[in-house]
C-alpha positions as CSV (number, residue, x, y, z in Angstrom):
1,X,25.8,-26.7,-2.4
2,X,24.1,-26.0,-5.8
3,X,25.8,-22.7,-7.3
4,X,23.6,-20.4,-9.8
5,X,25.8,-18.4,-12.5
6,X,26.5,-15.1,-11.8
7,X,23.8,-12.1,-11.8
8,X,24.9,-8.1,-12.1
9,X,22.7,-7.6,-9.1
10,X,21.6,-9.5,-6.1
11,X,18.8,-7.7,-3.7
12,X,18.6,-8.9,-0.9
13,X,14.9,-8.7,0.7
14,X,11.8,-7.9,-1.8
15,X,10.0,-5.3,0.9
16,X,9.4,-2.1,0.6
17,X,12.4,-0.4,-1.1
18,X,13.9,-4.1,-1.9
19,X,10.9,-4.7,-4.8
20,X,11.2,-1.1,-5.8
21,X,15.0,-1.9,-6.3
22,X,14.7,-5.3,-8.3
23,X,12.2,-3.8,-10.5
24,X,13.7,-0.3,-11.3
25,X,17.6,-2.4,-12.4
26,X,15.5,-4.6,-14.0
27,X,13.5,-2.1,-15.8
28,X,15.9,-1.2,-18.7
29,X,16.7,-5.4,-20.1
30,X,20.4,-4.4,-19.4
31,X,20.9,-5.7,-16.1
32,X,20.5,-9.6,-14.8
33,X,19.0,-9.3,-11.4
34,X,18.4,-12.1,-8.9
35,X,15.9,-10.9,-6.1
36,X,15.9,-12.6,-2.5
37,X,12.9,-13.1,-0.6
38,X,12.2,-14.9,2.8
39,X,8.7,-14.9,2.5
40,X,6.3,-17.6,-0.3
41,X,3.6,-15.2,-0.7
42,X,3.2,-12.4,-3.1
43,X,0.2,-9.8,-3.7
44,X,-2.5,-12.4,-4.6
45,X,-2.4,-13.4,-0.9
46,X,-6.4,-12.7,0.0
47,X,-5.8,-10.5,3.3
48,X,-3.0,-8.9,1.6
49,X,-4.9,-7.5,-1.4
50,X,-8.4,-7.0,1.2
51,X,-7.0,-3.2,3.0
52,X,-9.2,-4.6,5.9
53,X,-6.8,-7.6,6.3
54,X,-4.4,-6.5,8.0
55,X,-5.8,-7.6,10.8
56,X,-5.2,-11.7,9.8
57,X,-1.7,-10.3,9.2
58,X,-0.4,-8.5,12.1
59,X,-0.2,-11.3,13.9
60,X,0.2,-14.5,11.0
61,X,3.2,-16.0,11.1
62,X,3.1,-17.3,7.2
63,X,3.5,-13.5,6.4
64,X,4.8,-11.8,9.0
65,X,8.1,-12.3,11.2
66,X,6.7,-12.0,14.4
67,X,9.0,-10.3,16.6
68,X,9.3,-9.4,19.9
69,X,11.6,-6.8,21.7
70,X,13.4,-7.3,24.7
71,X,11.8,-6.5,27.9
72,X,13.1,-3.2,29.1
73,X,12.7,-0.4,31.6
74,X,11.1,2.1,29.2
75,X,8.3,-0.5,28.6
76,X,7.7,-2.0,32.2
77,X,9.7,-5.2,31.6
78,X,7.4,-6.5,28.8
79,X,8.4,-7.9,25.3
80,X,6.5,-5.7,22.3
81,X,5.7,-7.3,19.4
82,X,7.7,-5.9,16.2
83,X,5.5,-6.9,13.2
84,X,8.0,-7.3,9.7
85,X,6.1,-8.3,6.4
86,X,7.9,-12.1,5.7
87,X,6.3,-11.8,1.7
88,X,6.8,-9.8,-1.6
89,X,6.3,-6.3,-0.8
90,X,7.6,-6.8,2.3
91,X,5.9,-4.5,5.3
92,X,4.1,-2.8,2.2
93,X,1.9,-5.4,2.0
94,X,0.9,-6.2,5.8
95,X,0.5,-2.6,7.1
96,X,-1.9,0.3,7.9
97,X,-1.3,1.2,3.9
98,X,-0.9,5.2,5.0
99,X,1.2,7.4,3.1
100,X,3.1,10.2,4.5
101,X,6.4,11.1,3.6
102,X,7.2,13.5,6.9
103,X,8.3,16.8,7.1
104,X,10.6,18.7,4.5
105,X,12.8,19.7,7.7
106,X,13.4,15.8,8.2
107,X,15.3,15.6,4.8
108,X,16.8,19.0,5.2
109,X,18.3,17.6,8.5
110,X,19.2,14.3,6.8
111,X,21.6,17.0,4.7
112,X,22.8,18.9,7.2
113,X,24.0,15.4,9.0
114,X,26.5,15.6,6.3
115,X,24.3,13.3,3.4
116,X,24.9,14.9,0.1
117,X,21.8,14.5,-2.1
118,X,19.1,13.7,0.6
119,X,17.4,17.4,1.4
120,X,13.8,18.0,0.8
121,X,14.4,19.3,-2.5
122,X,16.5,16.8,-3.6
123,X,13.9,13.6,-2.3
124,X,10.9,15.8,-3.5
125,X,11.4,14.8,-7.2
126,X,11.8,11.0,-6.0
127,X,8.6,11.4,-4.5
128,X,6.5,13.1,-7.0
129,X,8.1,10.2,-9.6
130,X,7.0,7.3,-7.7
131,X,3.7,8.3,-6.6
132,X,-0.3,8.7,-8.4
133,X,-2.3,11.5,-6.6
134,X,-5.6,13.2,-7.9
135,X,-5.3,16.0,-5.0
136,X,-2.8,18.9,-4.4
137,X,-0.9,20.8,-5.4
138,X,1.8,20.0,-9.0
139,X,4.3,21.4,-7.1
140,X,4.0,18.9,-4.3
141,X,2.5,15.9,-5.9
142,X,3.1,13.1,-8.4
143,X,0.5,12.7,-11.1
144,X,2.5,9.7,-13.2
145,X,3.6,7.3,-10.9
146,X,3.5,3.7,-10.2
147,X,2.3,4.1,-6.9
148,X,-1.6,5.0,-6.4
149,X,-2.2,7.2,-3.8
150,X,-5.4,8.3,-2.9
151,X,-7.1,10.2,-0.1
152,X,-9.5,8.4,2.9
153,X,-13.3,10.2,2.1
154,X,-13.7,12.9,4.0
155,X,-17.6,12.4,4.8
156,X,-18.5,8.6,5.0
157,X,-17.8,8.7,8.9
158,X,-19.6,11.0,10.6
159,X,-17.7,10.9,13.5
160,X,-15.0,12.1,11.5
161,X,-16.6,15.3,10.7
162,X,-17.1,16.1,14.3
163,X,-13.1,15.5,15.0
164,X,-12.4,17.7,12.5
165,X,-15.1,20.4,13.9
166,X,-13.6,19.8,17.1
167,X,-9.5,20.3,16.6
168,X,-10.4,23.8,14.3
169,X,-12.0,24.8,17.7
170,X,-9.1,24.3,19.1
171,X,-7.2,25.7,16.4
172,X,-5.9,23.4,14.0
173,X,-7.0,23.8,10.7
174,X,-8.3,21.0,8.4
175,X,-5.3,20.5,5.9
176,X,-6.5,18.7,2.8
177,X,-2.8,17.6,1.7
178,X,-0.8,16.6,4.9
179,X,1.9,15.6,2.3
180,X,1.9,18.8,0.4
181,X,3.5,22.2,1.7
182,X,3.0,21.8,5.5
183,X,1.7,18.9,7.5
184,X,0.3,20.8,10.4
185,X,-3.5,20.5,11.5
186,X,-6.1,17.6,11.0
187,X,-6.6,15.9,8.2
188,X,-7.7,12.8,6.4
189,X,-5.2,10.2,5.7
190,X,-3.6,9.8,2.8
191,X,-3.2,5.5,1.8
192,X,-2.2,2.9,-0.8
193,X,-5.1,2.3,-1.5
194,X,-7.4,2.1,-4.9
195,X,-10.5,0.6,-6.3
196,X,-10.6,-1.2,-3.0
197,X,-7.1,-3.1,-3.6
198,X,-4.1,-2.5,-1.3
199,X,-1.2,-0.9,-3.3
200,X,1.3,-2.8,-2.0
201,X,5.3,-2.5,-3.9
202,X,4.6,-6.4,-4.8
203,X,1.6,-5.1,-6.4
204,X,2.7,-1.9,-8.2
205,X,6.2,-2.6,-8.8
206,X,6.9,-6.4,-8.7
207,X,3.8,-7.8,-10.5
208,X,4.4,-5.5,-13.9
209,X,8.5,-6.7,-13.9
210,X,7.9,-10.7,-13.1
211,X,7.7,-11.4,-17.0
212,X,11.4,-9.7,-17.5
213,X,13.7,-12.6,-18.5
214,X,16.6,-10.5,-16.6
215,X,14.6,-10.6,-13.2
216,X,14.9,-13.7,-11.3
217,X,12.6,-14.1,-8.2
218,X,13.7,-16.6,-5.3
219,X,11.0,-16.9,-2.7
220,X,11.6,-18.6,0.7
221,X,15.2,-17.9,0.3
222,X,16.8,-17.4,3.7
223,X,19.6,-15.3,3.2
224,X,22.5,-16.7,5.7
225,X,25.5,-14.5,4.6
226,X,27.1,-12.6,2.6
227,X,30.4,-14.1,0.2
228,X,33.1,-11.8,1.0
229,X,36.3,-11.6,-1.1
230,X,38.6,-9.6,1.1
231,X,36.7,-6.3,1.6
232,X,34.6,-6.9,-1.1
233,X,31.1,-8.2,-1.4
234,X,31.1,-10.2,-4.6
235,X,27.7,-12.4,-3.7
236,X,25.1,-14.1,-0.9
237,X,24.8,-17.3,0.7
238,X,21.0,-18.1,1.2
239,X,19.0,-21.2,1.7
240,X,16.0,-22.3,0.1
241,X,13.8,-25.5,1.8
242,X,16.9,-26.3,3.7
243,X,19.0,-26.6,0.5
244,X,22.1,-24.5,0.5
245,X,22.7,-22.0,-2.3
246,X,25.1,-19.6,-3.8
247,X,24.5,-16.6,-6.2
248,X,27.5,-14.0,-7.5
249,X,26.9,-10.3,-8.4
250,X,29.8,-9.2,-10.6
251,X,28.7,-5.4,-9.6
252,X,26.7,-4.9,-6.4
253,X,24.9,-6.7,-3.8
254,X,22.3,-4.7,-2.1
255,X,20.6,-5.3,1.0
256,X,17.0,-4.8,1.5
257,X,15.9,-6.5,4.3
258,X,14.7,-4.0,6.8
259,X,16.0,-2.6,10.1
260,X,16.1,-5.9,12.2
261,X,17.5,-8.2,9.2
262,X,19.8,-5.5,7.1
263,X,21.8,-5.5,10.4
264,X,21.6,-9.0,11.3
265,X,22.7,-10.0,7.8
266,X,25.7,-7.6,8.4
267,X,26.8,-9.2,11.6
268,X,26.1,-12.6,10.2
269,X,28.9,-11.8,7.6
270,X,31.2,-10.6,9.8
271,X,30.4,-6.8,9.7
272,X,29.9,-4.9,12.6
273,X,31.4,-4.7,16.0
274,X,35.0,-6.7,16.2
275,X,34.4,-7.8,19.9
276,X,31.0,-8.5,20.0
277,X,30.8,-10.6,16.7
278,X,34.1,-12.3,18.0
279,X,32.3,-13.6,21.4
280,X,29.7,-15.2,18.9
281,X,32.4,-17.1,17.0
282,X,32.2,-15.1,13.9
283,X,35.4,-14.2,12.3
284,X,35.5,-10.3,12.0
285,X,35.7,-9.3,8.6
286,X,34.8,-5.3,9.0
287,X,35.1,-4.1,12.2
288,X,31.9,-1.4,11.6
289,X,30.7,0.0,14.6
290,X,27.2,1.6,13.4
291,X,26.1,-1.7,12.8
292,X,22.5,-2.7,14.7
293,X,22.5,0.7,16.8
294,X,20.3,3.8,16.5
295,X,17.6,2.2,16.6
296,X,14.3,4.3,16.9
297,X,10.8,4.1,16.5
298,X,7.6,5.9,17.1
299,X,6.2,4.9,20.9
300,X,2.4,4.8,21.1
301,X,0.1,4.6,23.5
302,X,-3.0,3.5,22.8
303,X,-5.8,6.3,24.3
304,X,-9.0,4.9,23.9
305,X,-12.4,7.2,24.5
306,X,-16.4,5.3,24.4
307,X,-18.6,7.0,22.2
308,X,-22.1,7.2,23.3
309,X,-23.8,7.8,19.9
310,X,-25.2,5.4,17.5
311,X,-23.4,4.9,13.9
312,X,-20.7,6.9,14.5
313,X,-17.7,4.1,14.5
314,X,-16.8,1.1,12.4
315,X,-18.3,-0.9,15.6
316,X,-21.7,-0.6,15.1
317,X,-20.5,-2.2,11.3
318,X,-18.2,-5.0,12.2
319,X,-21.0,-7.6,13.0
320,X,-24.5,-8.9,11.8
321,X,-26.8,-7.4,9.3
322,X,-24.2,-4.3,8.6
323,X,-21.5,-6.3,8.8
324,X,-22.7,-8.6,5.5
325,X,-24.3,-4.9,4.3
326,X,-20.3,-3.9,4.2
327,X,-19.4,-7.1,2.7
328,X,-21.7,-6.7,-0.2
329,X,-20.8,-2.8,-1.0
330,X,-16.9,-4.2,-0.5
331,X,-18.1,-6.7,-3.2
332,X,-19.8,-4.8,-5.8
333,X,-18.9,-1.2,-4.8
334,X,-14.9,-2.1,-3.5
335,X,-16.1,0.8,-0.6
336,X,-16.7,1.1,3.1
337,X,-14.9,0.0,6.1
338,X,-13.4,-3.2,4.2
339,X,-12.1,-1.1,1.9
340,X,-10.6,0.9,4.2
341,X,-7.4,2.0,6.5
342,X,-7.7,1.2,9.9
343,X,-6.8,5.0,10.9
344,X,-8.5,7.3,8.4
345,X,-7.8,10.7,10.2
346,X,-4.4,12.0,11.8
347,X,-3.7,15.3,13.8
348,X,-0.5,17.1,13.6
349,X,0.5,19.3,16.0
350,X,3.3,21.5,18.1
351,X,3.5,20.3,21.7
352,X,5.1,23.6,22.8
353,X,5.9,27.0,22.7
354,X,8.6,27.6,20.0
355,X,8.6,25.0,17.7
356,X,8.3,25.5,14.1
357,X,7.0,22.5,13.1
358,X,5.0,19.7,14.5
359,X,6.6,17.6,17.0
360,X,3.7,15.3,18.0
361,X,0.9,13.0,16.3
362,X,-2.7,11.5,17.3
363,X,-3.7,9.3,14.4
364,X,-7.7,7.6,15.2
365,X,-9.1,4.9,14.8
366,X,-12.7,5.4,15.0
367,X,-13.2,1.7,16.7
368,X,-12.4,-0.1,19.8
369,X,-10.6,-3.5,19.1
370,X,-10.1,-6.6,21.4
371,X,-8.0,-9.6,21.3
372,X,-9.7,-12.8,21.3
373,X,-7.9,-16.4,21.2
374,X,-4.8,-14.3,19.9
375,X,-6.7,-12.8,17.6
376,X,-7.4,-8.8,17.1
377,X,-11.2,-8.2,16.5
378,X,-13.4,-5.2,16.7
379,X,-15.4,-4.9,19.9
380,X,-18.7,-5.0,20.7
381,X,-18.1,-2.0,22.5
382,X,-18.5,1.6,20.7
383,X,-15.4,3.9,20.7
384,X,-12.3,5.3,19.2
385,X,-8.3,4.5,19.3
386,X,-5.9,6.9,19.4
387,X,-2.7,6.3,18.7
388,X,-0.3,9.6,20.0
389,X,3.2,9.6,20.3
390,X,6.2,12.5,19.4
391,X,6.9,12.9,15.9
392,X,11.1,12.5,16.0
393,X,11.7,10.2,18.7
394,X,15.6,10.4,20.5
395,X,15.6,7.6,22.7
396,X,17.9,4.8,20.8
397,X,18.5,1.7,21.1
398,X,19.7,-1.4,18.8
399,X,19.6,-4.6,17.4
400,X,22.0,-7.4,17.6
401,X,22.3,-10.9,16.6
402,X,22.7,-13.0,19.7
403,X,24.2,-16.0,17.6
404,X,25.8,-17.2,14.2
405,X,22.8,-19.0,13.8
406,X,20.7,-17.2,10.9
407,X,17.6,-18.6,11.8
408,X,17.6,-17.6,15.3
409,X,16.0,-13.6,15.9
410,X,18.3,-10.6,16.8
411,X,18.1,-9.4,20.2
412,X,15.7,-5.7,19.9
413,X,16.3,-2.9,22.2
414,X,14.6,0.0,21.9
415,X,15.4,1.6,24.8
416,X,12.3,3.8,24.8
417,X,11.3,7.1,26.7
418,X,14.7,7.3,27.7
419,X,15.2,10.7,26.9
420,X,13.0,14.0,28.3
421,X,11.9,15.0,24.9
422,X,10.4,11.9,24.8
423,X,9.0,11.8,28.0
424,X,7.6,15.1,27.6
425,X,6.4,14.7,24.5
426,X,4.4,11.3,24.8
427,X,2.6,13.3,27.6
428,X,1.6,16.3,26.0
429,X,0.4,14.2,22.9
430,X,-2.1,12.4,25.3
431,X,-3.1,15.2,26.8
432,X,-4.2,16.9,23.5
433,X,-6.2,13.8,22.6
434,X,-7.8,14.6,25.8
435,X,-8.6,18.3,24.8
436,X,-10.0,16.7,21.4
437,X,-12.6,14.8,22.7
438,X,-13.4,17.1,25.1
439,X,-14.2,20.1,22.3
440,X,-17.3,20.4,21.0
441,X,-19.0,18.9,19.0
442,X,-17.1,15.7,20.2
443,X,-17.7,16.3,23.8
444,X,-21.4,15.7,23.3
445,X,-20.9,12.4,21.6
446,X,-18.0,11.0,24.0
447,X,-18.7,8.7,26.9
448,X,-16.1,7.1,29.3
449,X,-12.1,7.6,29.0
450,X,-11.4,4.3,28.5
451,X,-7.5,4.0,28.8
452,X,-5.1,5.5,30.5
453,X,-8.7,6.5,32.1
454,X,-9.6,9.9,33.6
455,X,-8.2,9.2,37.3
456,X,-5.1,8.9,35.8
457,X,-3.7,13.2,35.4
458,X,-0.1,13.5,36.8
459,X,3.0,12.5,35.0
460,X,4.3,10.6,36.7
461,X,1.1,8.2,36.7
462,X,0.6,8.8,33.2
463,X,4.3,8.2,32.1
464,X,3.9,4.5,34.4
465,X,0.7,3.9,32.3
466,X,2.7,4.4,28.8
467,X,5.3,1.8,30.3
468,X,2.8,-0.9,30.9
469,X,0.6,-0.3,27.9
470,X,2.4,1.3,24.9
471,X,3.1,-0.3,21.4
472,X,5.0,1.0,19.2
473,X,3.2,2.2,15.4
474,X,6.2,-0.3,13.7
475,X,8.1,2.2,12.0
476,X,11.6,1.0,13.2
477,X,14.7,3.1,11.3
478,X,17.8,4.1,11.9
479,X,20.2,0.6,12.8
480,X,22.5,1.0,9.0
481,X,22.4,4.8,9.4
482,X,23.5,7.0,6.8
483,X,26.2,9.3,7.2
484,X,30.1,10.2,7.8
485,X,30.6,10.0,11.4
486,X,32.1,7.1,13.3
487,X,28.9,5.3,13.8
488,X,27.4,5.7,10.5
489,X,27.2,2.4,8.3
490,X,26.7,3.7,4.9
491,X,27.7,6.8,3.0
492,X,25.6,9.4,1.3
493,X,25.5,6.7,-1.3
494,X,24.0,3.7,0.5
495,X,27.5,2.1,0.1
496,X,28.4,0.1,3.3
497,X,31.6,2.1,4.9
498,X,34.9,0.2,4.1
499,X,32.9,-2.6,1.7
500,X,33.3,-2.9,-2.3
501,X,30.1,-3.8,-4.0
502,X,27.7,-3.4,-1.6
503,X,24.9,-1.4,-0.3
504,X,22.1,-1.1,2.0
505,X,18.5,0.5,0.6
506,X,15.2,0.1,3.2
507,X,14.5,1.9,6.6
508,X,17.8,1.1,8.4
509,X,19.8,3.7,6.2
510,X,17.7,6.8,8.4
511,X,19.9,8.3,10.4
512,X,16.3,10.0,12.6
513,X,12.8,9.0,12.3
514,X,10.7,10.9,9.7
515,X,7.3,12.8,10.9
516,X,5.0,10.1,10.2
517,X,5.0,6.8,8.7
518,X,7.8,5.2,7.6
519,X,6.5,3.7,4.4
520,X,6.5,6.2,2.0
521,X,10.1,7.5,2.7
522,X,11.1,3.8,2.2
523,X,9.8,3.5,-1.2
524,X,11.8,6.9,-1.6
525,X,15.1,5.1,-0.7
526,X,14.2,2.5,-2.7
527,X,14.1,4.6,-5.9
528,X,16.8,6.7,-4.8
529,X,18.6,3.7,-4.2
530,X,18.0,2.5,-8.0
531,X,18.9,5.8,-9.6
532,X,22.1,5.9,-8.1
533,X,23.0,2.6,-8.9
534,X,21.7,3.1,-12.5
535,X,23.5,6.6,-12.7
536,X,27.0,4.6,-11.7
537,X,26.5,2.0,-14.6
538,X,26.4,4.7,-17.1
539,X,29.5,6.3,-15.6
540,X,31.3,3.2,-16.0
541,X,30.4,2.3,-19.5
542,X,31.1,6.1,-20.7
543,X,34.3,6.4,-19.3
C-alpha cells in the first residue's frame, strides 16, 4: 500500500457541494487539499457540456452509478432506478440542470429543528454569493457569482405560452422569479445553463482551481474507508485501478459523496448502527444511529397528455429536417431544444385549503419520450410529460450497506407513499395537471390522456397506477441529517456526532426535502460547508 504525505484537507466525493468544497479551501493558497473522485470524467465530457445530453447520461454507466432501489410496497414491488453522477461535478453535471433553491419556510424549519445558522436569512447570503442571475430582484438574487444562472425563454415554445394562459385562468399567476420572494404560480424554469454550455460545479468551480499547486485531484479513486484513530478521523483509505492507497488530513476529512455513498462510507468505517454493522463483520467504531435513515425523495408520476396541434412540442423537432435545423442553430446560435432543459416550465401550487405555502409541483416536459434498446428517445408521438408530485415528502426510508465489501451497492429503501400526506398529495397534484390541460387555451390543443389515462378517476385506482408507474425526480436527501436529536448524524456544523475531524457537506445533511430541486440547495451546503471550515482555521491561528 503506497502512502501519499499528509494533506490539511481530504474531500471525499467532487459532486455537487464536494467540488464547491475543494475549490473554496483551496481558494486562499493556505490550505493543501487532496480531492476524491470515483468517477474519470470531468466537464469536457461531450454529453456533459451538450444540456441536451442528459439523456446519454441518465442511464451510462461510465458516468453515472446506476442504482436501483429495492422493490417495495409503495412502488408495486419494482426496483427504481436511482441515477448518481460517477464524474467531477458529481450529479451537477448529469442532471435536468434546474435551479431552485425551495421555499424560505424550508430553511426556517431547518432552524427551528434546532440547526443554528441554517434559516432562510442566514442561507440567503450563501445563495446570492454563489450564484449569476440577470433577473430579479437584488434583494433575492446574486449578481457576482461563480455560478451562471439564467432563465428558460419564455416565448420560443408556443405551447408554453398557452400553459401559462391556461393556469392564470385557473388562478395562478405567471411568477417571473420562482426563486425570488415567493415561489407560488407558473413560471419558467430557472437552469445552469449559458451560452448553450451546462454549468455544471466541475465547470464553474473545479476547472478555474485545477492549476492551484495546493489542490490535488485523484479521479477513479474508490474511497473504501475511513482511517480512524480512536474517535478521530485523521484520513481515508481509497483505491485507485485496484491499487490500494492512503492519504492523511492533519485537520478535517469531509465527506461529499452524496446520500447513498456519505452513508455507506460511514458504515464502511464502522459508523453507524452497532448491531447491524456487527452482523456484517465490521468492527463498531461509533455506534451512530442516524446513519443511512431518513431517507426521502420527491415521488413522481409521470402524467402524460397527446397534443393534437402541429409545432407545439420538442417532438415535431427531435427528427429529420428540424432535427439537423436544431443542430445547426445549437452550432452556430448555442439555442433551441439542444440547448435546452428537458422541463422548461414548472407550476407551484397549494393542494388544499389552509396552507400557506405550496405543497405540490407539476414540472413539463413539453415532449413525449420512449425507451428504445435501453435507451430514452423522444417519440414520434406528439405530447407533454408531467412530472407532479408533493413538495415536502414524509414518507422515509433508508440506506444501508448490505456488506463490508465497498464495491458492492447499499441496499435503497424509500419506503414511498407511506404516509397520508403523501398519498393525498400525489393525488391532488395529478389532478391539477388534469384541470391544466383541460383550461383553455390548452383544452383546444390537447388530445388523448395518455397515462394514468382518463378511465382511471378514483383514488384508490389512481394511487395503484402511481405504484406501478412512478419514478422518482432523483433528489434523494436526508440519510446524514442534521440536527441534535438522537437520530441526527451531524451537528449544526456538519461535524459527524461523536467524531474528531470530520464532516459531512452534500444532500444527506437535510434533515426534510426542500420545495424543488435539490441542486441548488446542495451547492448552498457546499459553500456553507467551506466558510465554516475556513471560519474555524482562523479561529485557530488567532487564538
Amino acid at each position: 500500500m503506497s502512502n501519499d504525505s499528509a494533506f490539511d484537507y481530504i474531500v471525499v466525493g467532487a459532486g455537487s457541494a464536494g467540488a464547491v468544497v475543494a475549490s473554496r479551501l483551496s481558494e486562499s493558497g493556505a490550505h493543501r487539499v487532496l480531492l476524491l473522485e470515483a468517477g474519470t470524467e470531468g466537464s469536457n465530457f461531450f454529453w456533459s457540456r451538450l444540456p441536451v445530453g442528459v439523456a446519454k447520461m441518465i442511464d451510462n454507466p461510465a458516468v453515472n452509478w446506476c442504482y436501483r432501489s429495492e422493490p417495495d410496497d409503495g412502488s408495486g414491488g419494482r426496483q427504481i432506478e436511482v441515477p448518481r453522477g460517477k464524474m467531477l461535478g458529481g450529479s451537477s453535471s448529469i442532471n435536468g440542470m434546474v435551479y431552485i433553491r425551495g421555499q424560505a419556510q424550508d430553511y426556517d424549519h431547518w432552524a427551528q429543528l434546532g440547526n443554528r445558522g441554517w434559516s432562510y436569512q442566514d442561507v440567503l447570503p450563501v445563495f446570492k454569493r454563489m450564484e449569476s442571475f440577470d433577473g430579479g430582484s437584488d434583494t433575492y438574487r446574486g449578481r457576482d457569482g461563480v455560478l451562471r444562472v439564467t432563465h428558460t425563454p419564455r416565448n420560443k415554445v408556443p405551447l408554453l405560452e398557452k400553459m401559462i394562459a391556461a393556469a392564470e385562468r385557473m388562478g395562478l399567476a405567471y411568477n417571473p422569479d420562482q426563486n425570488g420572494e415567493t415561489q407560488e404560480g407558473i413560471g419558467m424554469s430557472q437552469v445552469t445553463i449559458a451560452k448553450g454550455r451546462r454549468q455544471s460545479t466541475a465547470y464553474c468551480y473545479l476547472d478555474p482551481a485545477r492549476s492551484r499547486p495546493n489542490l490535488r485531484i485523484d479521479r477513479g479513486a474508490m474511497a473504501e474507508s475511513l482511517i480512524l484513530e480512536g474517535k478521530r478521523c485523521v484520513g481515508v483509505r481509497y483505491s485507485v485501478g485496484g491499487v490500494k492507497r492512503e492519504a492523511r488530513a492533519s485537520r478535517e476529512v469531509i465527506v461529499s459523496g452524496g446520500s447513498i455513498n456519505s452513508p455507506k462510507l460511514l458504515e464502511l468505517s464502522g459508523i453507524g448502527q452497532a448491531a447491524r454493522l456487527g452482523a456484517l463483520g465490521i468492527v463498531p467504531v461509533h455506534d451512530l444511529r442516524g446513519v443511512g435513515e431518513n431517507l426521502r425523495d420527491h415521488y413522481s408520476p409521470r402524467v402524460k397528455f397527446e397534443i393534437r396541434e402541429k409545432n407545439l412540442t420538442f417532438n415535431d423537432n427531435a427528427r429529420g429536417w428540424r432535427l439537423a435545423r436544431e443542430a445547426i442553430k445549437y452550432a452556430l446560435f448555442r439555442e433551441g431544444f439542444l440547448a435546452s432543459t428537458s422541463v422548461p416550465i414548472r407550476m407551484y401550487f397549494r393542494t388544499r385549503v389552509g396552507a400557506e405555502t405550496p405543497d405540490a409541483t407539476v414540472s413539463i416536459a413539453p415532449f413525449l419520450y420512449e425507451i428504445v434498446g435501453g435507451e430514452r428517445r423522444v417519440s414520434k408521438k406528439k405530447g407533454i410529460t408531467m412530472n407532479v408530485n408533493v413538495l415536502r415528502s414524509e414518507s422515509t426510508g433508508s440506506i444501508h450497506i448490505k456488506s463490508s465489501n465497498p464495491a458492492q451497492p447499499p441496499a435503497i429503501n424509500f419506503n414511498f407513499l407511506s404516509t397520508e400526506h403523501d398519498r393525498t398529495g400525489v393525488l391532488a397534484a395529478i389532478r391539477k395537471g388534469r384541470e391544466l390541460m383541460a383550461t383553455s387555451p390548452m383544452k383546444e390543443v390537447t388530445g388523448a390522456e395518455i397515462a394514468p389515462g382518463a378511465h382511471l378517476q378514483k383514488d384508490d385506482e389512481l394511487l395503484e397506477w402511481v405504484r406501478k408507474n412512478a419514478e422518482t425526480t432523483y433528489h434523494p436527501v436526508g440519510t446524514c441529517k442534521m440536527g441534535a436529536d438522537p437520530m441526527a448524524v451531524v451537528d449544526s456544523e456538519l461535524r459527524v456526532h461523536g467524531i474528531a475531524g470530520l464532516r459531512v457537506a452534500d444532500a444527506s445533511i437535510m434533515p426534510t426535502l426542500t420545495s424543488g430541486n435539490t441542486n441548488a440547495p446542495t451547492i448552498m451546503i457546499g459553500e456553507k460547508c467551506a466558510e465554516m471550515i475556513l471560519a474555524a482555521a482562523a479561529a485557530r491561528k488567532a487564538a
